[in-house]
KEZAMAR-655851 format. One record per atom (N, C-alpha, C): residue in three letters; x, y, z. Coordinates in steps of 0.2 Angstrom, whole numbers, plus 5000, padded with zeros to 4 digits. Example, Ala and Ser with C-alpha at 12.3 -4.5 7.8 and 13.67 -1.06 7.14 Angstrom:
ala506649725039/ala506249785039/ala506649845039/ser506449895035/ser506849955036/ser506450005039/
REM end
This chain:
unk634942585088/unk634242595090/unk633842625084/unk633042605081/unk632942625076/unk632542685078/unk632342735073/unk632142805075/unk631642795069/unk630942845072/unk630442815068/unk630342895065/unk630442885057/unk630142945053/unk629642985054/unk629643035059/unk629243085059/unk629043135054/unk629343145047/unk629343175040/unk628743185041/unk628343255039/unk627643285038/unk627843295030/unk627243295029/unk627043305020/unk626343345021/unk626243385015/unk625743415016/unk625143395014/unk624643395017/unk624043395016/unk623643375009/unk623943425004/unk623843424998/unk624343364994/unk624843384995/unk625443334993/unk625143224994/unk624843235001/unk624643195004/unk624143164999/unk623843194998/unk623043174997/unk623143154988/unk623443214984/unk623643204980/unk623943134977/unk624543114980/unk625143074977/unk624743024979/unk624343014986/unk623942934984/unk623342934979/unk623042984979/unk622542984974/unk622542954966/unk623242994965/unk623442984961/unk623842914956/unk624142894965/unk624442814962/unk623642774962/unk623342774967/unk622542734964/unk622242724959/unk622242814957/unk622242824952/unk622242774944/unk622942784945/unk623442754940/unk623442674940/unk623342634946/unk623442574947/unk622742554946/unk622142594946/unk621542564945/unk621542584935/unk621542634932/unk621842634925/unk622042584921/unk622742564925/unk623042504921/unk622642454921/unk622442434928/unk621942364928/unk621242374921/unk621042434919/unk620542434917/unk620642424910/unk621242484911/unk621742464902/unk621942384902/unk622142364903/unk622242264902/unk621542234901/unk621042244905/unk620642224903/unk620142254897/unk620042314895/unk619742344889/unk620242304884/unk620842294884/unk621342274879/unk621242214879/unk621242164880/unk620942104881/unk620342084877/unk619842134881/unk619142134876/unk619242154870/unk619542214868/unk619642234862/unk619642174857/unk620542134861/unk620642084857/unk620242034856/unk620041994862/unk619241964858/unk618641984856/unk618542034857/unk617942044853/unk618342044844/unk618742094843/unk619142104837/unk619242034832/unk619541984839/unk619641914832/unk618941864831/unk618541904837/unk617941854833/unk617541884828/unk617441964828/unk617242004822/unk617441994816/unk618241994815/unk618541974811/unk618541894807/unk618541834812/unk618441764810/unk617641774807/unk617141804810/unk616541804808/unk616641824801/unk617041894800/unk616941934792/unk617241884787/unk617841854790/unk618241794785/unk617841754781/unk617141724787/unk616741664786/unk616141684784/unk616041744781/unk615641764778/unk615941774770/unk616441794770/unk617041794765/unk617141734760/unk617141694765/unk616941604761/unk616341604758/unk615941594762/unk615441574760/unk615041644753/unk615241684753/unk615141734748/unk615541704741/unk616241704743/unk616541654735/unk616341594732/unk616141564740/unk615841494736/unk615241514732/unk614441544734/unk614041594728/unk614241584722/unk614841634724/unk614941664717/unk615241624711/unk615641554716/unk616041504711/unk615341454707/unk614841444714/unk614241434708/unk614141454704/unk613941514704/unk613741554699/unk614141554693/unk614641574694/unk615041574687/unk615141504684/unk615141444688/unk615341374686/unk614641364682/unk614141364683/unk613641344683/unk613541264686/unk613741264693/unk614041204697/unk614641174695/unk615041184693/unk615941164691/unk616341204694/unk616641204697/unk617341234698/unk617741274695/unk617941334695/unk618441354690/unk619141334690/unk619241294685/unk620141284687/unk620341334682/unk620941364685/unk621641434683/unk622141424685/unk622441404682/unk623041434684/unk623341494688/unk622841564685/unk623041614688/unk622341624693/unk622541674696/unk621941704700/unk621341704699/unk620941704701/unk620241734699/unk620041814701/unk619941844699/unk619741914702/unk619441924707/unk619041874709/unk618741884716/unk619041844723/unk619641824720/unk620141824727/unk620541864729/unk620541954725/unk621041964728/unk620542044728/unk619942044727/unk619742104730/unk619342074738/unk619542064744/unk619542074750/unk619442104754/unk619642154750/unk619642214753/unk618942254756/unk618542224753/unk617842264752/unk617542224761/unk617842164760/unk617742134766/unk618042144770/unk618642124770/unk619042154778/unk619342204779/unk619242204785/unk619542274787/unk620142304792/unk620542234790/unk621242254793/unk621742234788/unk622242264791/unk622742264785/unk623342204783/unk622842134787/unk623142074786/unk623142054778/unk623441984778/unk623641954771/unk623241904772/unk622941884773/unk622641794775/unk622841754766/unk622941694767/unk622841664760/unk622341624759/unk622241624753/unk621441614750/unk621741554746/unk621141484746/unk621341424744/unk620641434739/unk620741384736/unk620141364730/unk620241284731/unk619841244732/unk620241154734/unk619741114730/unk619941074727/unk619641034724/unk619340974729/unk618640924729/unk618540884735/unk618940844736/unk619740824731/unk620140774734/unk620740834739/unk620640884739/unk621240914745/unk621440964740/unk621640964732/unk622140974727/unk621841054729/unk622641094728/unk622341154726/unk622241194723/unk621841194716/unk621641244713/unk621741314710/unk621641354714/unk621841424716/unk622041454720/unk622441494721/unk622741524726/unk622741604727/unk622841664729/unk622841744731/unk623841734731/unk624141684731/unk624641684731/unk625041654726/unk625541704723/unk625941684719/unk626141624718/unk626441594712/unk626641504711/unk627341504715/unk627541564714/unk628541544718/unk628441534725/unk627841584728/unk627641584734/unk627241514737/unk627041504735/unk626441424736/unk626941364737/unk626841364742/unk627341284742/unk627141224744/unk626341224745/unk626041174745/unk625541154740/unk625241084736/unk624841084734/unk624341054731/unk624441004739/unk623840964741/unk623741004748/unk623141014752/unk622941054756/unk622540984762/unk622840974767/unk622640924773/unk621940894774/unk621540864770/unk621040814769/unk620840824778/unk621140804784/unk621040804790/unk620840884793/unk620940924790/unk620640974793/unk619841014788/unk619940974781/unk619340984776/unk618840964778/unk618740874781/unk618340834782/unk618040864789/unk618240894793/unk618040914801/unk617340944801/unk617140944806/unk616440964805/unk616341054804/unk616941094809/unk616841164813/unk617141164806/unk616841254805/unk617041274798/unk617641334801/unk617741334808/unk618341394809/unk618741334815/unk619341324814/unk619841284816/unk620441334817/unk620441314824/unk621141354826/unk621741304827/unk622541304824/unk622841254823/unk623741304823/unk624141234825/unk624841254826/unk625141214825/unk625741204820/unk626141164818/unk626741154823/unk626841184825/unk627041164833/unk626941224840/unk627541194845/unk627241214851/unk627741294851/unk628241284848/unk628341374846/unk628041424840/unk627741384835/unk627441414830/unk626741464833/unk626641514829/unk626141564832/unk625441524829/unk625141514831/unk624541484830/unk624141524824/unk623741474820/unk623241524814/unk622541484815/unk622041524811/unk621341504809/unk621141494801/unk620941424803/unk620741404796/unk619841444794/unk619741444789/unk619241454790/unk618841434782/unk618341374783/unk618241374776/unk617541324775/unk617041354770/unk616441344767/unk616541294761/unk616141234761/unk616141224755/unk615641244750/unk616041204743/unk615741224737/unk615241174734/unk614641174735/unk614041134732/unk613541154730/unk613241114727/unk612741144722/unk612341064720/unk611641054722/unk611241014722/unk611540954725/unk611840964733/unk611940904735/unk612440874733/unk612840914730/unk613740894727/unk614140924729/unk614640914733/unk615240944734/unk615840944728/unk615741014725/unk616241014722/unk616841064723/unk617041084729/unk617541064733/unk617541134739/unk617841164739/unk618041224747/unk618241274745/unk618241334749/unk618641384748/unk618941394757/unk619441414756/unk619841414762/unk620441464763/unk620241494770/unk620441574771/unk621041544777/unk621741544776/unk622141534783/unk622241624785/unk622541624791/unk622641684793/unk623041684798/unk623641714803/unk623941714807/unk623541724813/unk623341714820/unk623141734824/unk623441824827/unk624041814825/unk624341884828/unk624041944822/unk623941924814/unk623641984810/unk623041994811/unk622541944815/unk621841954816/unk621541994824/unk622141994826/unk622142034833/unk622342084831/unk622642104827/unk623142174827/unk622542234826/unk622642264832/unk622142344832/unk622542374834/unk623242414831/unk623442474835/unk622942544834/unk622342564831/unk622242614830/unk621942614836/unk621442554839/unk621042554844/unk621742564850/unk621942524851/unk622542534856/unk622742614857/unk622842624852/unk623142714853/unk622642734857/unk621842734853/unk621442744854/unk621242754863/unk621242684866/unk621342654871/unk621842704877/unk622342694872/unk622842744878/unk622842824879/unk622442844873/unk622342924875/unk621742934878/unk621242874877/unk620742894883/unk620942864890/unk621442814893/unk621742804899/unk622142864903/unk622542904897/unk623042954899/unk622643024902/unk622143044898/unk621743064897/unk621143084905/unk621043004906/unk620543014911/unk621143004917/unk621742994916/unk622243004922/unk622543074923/unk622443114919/unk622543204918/unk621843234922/unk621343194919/unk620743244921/unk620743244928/unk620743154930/unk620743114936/unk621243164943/unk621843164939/unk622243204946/unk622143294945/unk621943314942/unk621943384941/unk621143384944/unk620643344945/unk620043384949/unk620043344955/unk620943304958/unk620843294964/unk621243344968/unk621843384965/unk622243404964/unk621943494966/unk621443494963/unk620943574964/unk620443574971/unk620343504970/unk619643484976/unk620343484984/unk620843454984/unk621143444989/unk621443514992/unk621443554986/unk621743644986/unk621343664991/unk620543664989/unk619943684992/unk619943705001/unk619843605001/unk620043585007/unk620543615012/unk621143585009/unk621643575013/unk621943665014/unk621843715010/unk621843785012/unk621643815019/unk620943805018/unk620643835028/unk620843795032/unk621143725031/unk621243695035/unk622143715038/unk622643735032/unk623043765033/unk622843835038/unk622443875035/unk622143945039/unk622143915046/unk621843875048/unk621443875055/unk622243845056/unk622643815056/unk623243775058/unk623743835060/unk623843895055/unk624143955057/unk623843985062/unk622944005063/unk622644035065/unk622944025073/unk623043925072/unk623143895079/unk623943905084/unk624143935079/unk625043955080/unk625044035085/unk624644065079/unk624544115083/unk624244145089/unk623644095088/unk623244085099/unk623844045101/unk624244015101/unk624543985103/unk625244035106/unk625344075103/unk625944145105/unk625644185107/unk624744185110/unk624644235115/unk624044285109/unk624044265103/unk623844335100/unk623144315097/unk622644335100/unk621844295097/unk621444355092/unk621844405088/unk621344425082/unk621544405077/unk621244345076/unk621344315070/unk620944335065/unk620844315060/unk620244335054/unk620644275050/unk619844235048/unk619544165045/unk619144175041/unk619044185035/unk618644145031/unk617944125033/unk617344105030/unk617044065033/unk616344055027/unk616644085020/unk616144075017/unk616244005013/unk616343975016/unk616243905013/unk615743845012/unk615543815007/unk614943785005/unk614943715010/unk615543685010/unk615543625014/unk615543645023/unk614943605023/unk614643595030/unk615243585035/unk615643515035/unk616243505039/unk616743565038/unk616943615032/unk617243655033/unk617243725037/unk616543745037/unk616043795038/unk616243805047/unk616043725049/unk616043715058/unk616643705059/unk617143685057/unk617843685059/unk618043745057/unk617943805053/unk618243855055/unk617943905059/unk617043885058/unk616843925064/unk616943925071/unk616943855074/unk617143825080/unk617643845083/unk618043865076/unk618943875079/unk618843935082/unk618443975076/unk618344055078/unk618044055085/unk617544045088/unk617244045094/unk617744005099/unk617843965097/unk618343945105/unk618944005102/unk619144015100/unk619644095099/unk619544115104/unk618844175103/unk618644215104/unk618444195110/unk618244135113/unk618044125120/unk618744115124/unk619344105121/unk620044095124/unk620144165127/unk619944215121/unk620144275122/unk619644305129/unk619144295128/unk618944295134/unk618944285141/unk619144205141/unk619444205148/unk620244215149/unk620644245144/unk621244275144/unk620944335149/unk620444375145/unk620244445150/unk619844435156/unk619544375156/unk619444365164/unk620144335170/unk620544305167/unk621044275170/unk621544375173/unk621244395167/unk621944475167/unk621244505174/unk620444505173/unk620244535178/unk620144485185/unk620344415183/unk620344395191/unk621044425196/unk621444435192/unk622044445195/unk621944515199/unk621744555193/unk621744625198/unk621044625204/unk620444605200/unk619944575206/unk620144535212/unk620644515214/unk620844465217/unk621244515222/unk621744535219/unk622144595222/unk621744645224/unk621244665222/unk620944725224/unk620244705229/unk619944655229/unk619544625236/unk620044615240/unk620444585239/unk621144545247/unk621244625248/unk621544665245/unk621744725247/unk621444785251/unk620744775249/unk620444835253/unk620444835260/unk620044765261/unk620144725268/unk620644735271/unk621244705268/unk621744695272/unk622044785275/unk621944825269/unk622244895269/unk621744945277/unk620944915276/unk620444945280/unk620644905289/unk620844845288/unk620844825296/unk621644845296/unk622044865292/unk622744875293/unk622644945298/unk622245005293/unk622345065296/unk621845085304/unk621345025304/unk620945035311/unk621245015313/unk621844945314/unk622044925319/unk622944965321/unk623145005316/unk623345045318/unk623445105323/unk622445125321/unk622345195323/unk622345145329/unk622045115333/unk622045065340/unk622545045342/unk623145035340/unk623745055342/unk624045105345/unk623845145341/unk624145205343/unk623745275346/unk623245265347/unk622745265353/unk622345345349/unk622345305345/unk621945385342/unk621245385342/unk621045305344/unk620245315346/unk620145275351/unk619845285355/unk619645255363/unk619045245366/unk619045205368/unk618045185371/unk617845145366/unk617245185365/unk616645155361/unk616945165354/unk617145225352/unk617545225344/unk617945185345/unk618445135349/unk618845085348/unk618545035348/unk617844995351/unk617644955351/unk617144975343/unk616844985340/unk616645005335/unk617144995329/unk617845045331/unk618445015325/unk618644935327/unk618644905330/unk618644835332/unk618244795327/unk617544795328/unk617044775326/unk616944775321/unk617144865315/unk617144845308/unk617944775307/unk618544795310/unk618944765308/unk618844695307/unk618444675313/unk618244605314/unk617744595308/unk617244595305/unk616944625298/unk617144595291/unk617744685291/unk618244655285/unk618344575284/unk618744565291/unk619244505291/unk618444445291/unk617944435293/unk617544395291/unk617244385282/unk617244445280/unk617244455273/unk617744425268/unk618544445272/unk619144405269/unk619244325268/unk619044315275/unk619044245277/unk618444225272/unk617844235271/unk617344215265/unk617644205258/unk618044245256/unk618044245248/unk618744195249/unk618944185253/unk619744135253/unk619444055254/unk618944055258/unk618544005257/unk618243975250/unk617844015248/unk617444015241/unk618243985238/unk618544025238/unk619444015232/unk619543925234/unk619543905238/unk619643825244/unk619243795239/unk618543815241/unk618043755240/unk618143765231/unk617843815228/unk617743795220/unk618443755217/unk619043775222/unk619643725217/unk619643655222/unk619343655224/unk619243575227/unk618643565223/unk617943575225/unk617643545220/unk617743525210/unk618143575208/unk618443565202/unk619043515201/unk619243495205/unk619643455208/unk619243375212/unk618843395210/unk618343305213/unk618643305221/unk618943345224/unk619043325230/unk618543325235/unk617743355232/unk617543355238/unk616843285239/unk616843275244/unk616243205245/unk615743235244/unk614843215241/unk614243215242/unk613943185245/unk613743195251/unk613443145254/unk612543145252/unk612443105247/unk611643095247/unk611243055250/unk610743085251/unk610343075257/unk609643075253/unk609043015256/unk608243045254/unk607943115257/unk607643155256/unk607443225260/unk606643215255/unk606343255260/unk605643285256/unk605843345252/unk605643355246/unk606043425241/unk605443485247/unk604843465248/unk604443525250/unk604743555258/unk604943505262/unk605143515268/unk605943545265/unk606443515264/unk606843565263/unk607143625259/unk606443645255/unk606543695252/unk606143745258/unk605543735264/unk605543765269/unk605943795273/unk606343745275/unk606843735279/unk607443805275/unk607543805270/unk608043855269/unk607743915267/unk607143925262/unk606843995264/unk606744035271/unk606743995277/unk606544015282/unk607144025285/unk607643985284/unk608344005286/unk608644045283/unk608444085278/unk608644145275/unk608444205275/unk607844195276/unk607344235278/unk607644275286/unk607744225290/unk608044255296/unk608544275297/unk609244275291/unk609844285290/unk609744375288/unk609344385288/unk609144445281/unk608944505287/unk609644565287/unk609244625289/unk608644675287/unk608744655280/unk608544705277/unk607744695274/unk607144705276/unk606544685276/unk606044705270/unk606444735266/unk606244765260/unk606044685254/unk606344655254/unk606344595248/unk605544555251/unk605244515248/unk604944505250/unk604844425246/unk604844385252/unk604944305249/unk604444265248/unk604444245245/unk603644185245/unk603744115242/unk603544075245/unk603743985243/unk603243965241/unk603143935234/unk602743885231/unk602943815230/unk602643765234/unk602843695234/unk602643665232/unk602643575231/unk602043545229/unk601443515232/unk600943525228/unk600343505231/unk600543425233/unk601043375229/unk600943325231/unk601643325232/unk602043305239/unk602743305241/unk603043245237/unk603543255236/unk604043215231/unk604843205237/unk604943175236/unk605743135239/unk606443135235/unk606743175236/unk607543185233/unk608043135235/unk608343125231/unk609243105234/unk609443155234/unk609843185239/unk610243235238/unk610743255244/unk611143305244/unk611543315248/unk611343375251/unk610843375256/unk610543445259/unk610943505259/unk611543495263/unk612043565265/unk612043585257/unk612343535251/unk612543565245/unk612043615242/unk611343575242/unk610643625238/unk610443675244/unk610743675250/unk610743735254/unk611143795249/unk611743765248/unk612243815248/unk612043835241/unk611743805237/unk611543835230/unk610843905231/unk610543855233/unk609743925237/unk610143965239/unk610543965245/unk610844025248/unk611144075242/unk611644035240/unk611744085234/unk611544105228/unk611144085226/unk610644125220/unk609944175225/unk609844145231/unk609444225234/unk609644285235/unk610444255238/unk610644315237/unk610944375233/unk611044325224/unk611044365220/unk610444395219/unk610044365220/unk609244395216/unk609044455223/unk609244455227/unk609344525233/unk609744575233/unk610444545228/unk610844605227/unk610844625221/unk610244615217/unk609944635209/unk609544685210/unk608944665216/unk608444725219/unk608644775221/unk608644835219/unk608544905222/unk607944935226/unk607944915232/unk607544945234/unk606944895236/unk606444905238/unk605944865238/unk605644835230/unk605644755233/unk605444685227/unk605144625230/unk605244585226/unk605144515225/unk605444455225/unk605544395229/unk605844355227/unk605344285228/unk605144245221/unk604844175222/unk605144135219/unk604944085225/unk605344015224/unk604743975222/unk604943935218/unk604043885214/unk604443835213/unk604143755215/unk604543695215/unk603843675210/unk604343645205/unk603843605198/unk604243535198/unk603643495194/unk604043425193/unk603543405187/unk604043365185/unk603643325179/unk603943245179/unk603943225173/unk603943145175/unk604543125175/unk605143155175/unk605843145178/unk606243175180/unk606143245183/unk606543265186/unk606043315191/unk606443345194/unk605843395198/unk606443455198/unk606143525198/unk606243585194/unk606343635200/unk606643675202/unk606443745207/unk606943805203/unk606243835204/unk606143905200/unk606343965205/unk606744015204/unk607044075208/unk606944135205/unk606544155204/unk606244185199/unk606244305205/unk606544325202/unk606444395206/unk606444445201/unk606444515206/unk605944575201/unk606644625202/unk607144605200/unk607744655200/unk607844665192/unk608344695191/unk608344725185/unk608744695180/unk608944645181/unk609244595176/unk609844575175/unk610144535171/unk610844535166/unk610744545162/unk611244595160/unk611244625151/unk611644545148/unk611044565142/unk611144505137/unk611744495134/unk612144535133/unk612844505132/unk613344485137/unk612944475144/unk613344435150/unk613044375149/unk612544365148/unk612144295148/unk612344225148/unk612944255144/unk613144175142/unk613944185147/unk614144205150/unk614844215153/unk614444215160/unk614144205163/unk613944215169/unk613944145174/unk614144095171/unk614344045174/unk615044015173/unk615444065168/unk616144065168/unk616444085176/unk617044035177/unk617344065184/unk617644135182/unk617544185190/unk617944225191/unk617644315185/unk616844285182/unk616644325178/unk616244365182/unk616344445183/unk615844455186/unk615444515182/unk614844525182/unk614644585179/unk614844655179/unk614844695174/unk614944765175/unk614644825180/unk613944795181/unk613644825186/unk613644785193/unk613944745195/unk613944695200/unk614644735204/unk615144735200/unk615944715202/unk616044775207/unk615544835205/unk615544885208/unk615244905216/unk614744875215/unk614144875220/unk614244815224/unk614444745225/unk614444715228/unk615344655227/unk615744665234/unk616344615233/unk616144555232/unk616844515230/unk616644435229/unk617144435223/unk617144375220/unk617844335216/unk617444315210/unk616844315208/unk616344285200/unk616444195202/unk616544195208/unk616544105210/unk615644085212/unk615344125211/unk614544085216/unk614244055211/unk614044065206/unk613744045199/unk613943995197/unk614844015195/unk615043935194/unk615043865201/unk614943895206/unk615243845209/unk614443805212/unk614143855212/unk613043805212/unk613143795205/unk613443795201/unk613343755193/unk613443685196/unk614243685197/unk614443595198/unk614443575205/unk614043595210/unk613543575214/unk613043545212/unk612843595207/unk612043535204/unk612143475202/unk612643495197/unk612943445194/unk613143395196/unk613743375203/unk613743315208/unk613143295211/unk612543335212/unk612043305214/unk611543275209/unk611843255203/unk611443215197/unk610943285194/unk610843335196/unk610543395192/unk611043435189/unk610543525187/unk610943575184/unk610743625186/unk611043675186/unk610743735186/unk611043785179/unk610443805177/unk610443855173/unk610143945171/unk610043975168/unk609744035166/unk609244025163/unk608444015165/unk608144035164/unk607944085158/unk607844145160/unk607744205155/unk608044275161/unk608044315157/unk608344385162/unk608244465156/unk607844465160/unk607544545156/unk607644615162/unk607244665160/unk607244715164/unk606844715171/unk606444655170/unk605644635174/unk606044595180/unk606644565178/unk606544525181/unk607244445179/unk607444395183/unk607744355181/unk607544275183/unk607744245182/unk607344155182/unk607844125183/unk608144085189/unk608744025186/unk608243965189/unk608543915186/unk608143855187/unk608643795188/unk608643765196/unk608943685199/unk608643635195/unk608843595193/unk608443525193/unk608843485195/unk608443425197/unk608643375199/unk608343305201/unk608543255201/unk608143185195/unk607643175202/unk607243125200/unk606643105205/unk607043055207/unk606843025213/unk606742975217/unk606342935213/
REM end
C-alpha cells in the first residue's frame, strides 16, 4: 500500500527554494541567449573591422605602388601592424595576391606558408566576406577580401583568412556575462529570502497564536504594525475572533452557572412551599396562596426550558415556517392589542403607527408574533416606572421596516454588539429580571427564516430602537 508524503516544509524554506530554482532556470535561459548574441553580434563586428582592414591596405598599396603592386619577398609593414584594427587576440593570415591567384605577400613566415597559388574560385566570387570548410570535420573560416585597382585595373586582392572559433572568442565579455548572471541570482534570492522572512513571520505568530486558543488559553499578543494590507487583516481578524472566542468562553462559563441558578431557585422555592404543605405548616388560604406561587414558579420553569427546546431547534433547522399572505397593518394591531391585554401593569404606554397605505407580507404570523411579543417585553422591562413604548411601521421600495422604539434607559454601549449573542445577558438585566440570554437571539433567526432581520437600531439614555424588516410582497 502506498503512503502519501505528508512532510511540511516551512513557509519560508518553501517560498524560497522555488523562487530560487525559477530563479536560476530563468538566468540560464537568458545566459544562452545573451551568449549567443554576444556571439553574433561579436563575429559581425569583427568580419566588418577585417573588411575594413582590406580595404584600407588596398588604399595604401595604391598609394605607395603608384597603381603597381608591391612585390617582397618579405613583409610589408603594414601587414603586421593590425593591431591598431582589431581587437582581439586572433592571428588571421593576411594574403597580398596577384590577379592571377599567385601569392605575393604574406603576415606569414615562408617555412610557414605552404601554399602559393590562392583558389581563383573564391577570388572571382562576387560577396567580399565568404564563409568556407575544407571539410565536414574541419572548423569552418572567413574569407574576407577587397580588391586592388586603380583606374578600372585590377591589379590584384588583399585577403584576410580567419578561424570562425578566433572571431567568436570573447572570454572577457563571457566572464563579464557570468558575474552579472551570478550576481542578479545573489541579489535575486537574498530579496526573496528577506521579503518571504517578512511574511511568512506573522503568519508563523498567528499559527502559534492558534495552538494556544486551541489549549484553552486566549491572551495572545500580535503584532499588528504591518504595512501590508493582507497581513494587517489576517492578524487583526485572528485578534478579534480571539477575543470574541474568549468571550463566548465567558458566556458559555456564565450560561452554565445562569442555567444552574434560574432552574435552581424555582425548583429550591416550589421544593420549600410544597414542603411546608406537607407538612402542614400552613393551612387554608396560606396553603392555597403557597400553592399558587408554587404553581408560578413551575410555569416560569416550564418557560425557560421551552425557550432552551425552541432556540436548539430552530438552530437546528428543525423548525417549519409556515408563510402565509397577512395585511402588515392588521397584524401589527392584532398583537399590540394582544399585548396590551396580557399587561398588568398600566404604567407603559403603547402607541401604533401604521401605514397610511396597507401593504401585504408573507409571513409566518405566530413567528412575528413571537418576535413583537419579545422585544415589548424587553422594552417594558428597560422602563422603570412610567414610559413609553411605539411601534411605527415604514416601508420603502423593498422591504417594509417596524420600528420598536421606547423611553427606558438603554444598553450600555459596550453590550451593543454581544446582545444578540446566545445566552448573553446584560449586567443590569441578569439581576432584575430571570431568563437564559435566549430572546434576542432567537427573534434574530426568526426574522431571518422569515426572509427579514432584526437588528439594533441605536440605544442611548433616552431610549432604544430595534428594527424588523421584512421583504414586500
Amino acid at each position: 500500500m502506498f503512503t502519501k508524503n505528508n512532510k511540511r516544509v516551512s513557509l519560508l524554506r518553501y517560498w524560497t527554494s522555488r523562487y530560487l530554482i525559477t530563479l536560476c532556470v530563468g538566468l540560464v535561459v537568458i545566459a544562452i541567449i545573451s551568449a549567443l548574441w554576444i556571439r553574433h553580434t561579436t563575429l559581425e563586428n569583427r568580419l566588418n573591422m577585417i573588411q575594413f582592414m582590406t580595404e584600407e591596405m588596398a588604399d595604401r598599396f595604391v598609394d605607395m605602388s603608384e597603381g603597381r603592386p608591391i612585390q617582397r619577398e618579405d613583409n610589408p609593414g603594414f601587414l603586421t601592424d593590425r593591431d591598431q584594427f582589431m581587437n582581439f587576440e586572433g592571428d588571421p593570415s593576411i594574403y597580398i595576391i596577384d590577379p592571377n591567384g599567385r601569392i605575393l605577400s604574406s603576415n606569414r613566415p615562408r617555412e610557414r606558408t605552404t601554399i602559393s597559388q590562392f583558389p581563383l574560385s573564391i577570388l572571382e566570387k562576387e560577396e567580399t566576406v565568404q564563409k568556407l570548410r575544407f571539410d565536414q570535420e574541419a572548423q569552418p573560416f572567413y574569407v574576407v577580401k577587397t580588391a586592388i585597382s586603380t583606374q578600372d585595373i585590377l591589379l590584384g586582392w588583399v585577403v584576410i583568412v580567419e578561424s570562425e572559433q578566433n572571431l567568436t572568442q570573447v572570454n572577457q565579455e563571457y566572464r563579464q556575462l557570468s558575474i552579472m548572471i551570478f550576481s542578479l541570482a545573489l541579489l535575486g534570492w537574498a530579496a526573496i529570502y528577506f521579503q518571504s522572512r517578512r511574511l511568512s513571520n506573522p503568519i508563523k505568530d498567528v499559527a502559534k497564536a492558534a495552538k494556544q486558543v486551541q489549549e484553552g488559553d486566549y491572551d495572545i499578543v500580535l503584532r499588528e504594525d504591518f504595512k501590508e494590507q493582507e497581513v494587517y487583516e489576517l492578524v487583526h481578524s485572528f485578534k478579534e475572533m480571539s477575543n470574541r472566542l474568549q468571550q463566548l468562553e465567558a458566556l458559555r462559563t456564565q450560561l452554565l452557572a445562569g442555567v444552574t441558578h434560574e432552574l435552581k431557585t424555582p425548583v429550591t422555592s416550589i421544593s420549600g412551599l410544597l414542603q411546608a404543605l406537607n407538612d402542614d405548616v400552613v393551612t387554608g388560604e396560606d396553603a392555597k396562596e403557597f400553592l399558587a406561587i408554587s404553581l408560578n414558579e413551575t410555569t416560569k420553569m416550564k418557560k425557560m426550558v421551552e425557550d432552551l427546546l425552541d432556540f436548539n431547534s430552530f438552530a437546528a433547522n428543525a423548525v417549519n415556517v409556515s408563510m402565509e399572505i397577512h395585511s402588515i397593518n392588521e397584524l401589527m394591531l392584532d398583537f399590540t392589542r394582544h399585548w396590551q391585554v396580557t399587561q398588568e401593569d398600566q404604567n407603559i404606554e403603547l402607541t401604533l403607527k401604521n401605514l397610511d397605505h396597507d401593504r401585504e407580507v408573507n409571513v409566518d404570523p405566530i413567528r412575528l408574533q413571537q418576535i413583537m411579543t419579545n422585544l415589548l417585553n424587553n422594552a417594558k422591562q428597560s422602563i422603570e416606572g412610567k414610559g413609553s413604548i411605539d411601534v411605527i411601521v415604514h416601508e420603502n421600495d423593498h422591504q417594509i421596516s417596524i420600528y420598536i422604539k421606547d423611553s427606558g434607559s438603554g444598553i450600555a454601549l459596550e453590550e451593543q454588539d454581544l446582545i444578540f449573542e446566545r445566552f448573553f445577558r446584560g449586567e443590569d438585566k441578569k439581576y432584575k429580571v430571570r431568563g437564559l440570554g435566549l430572546g434576542l437571539p432567537f427573534s434574530k433567526m426568526i426574522a431571518q427564516s422569515l426572509g427579514g432581520d432584526l437588528h439594533l437600531k441605536e440605544s442611548s439614555s433616552a431610549g432604544t430602537v430595534f428594527v424588523i424588516t421584512l421583504p414586500k410582497q
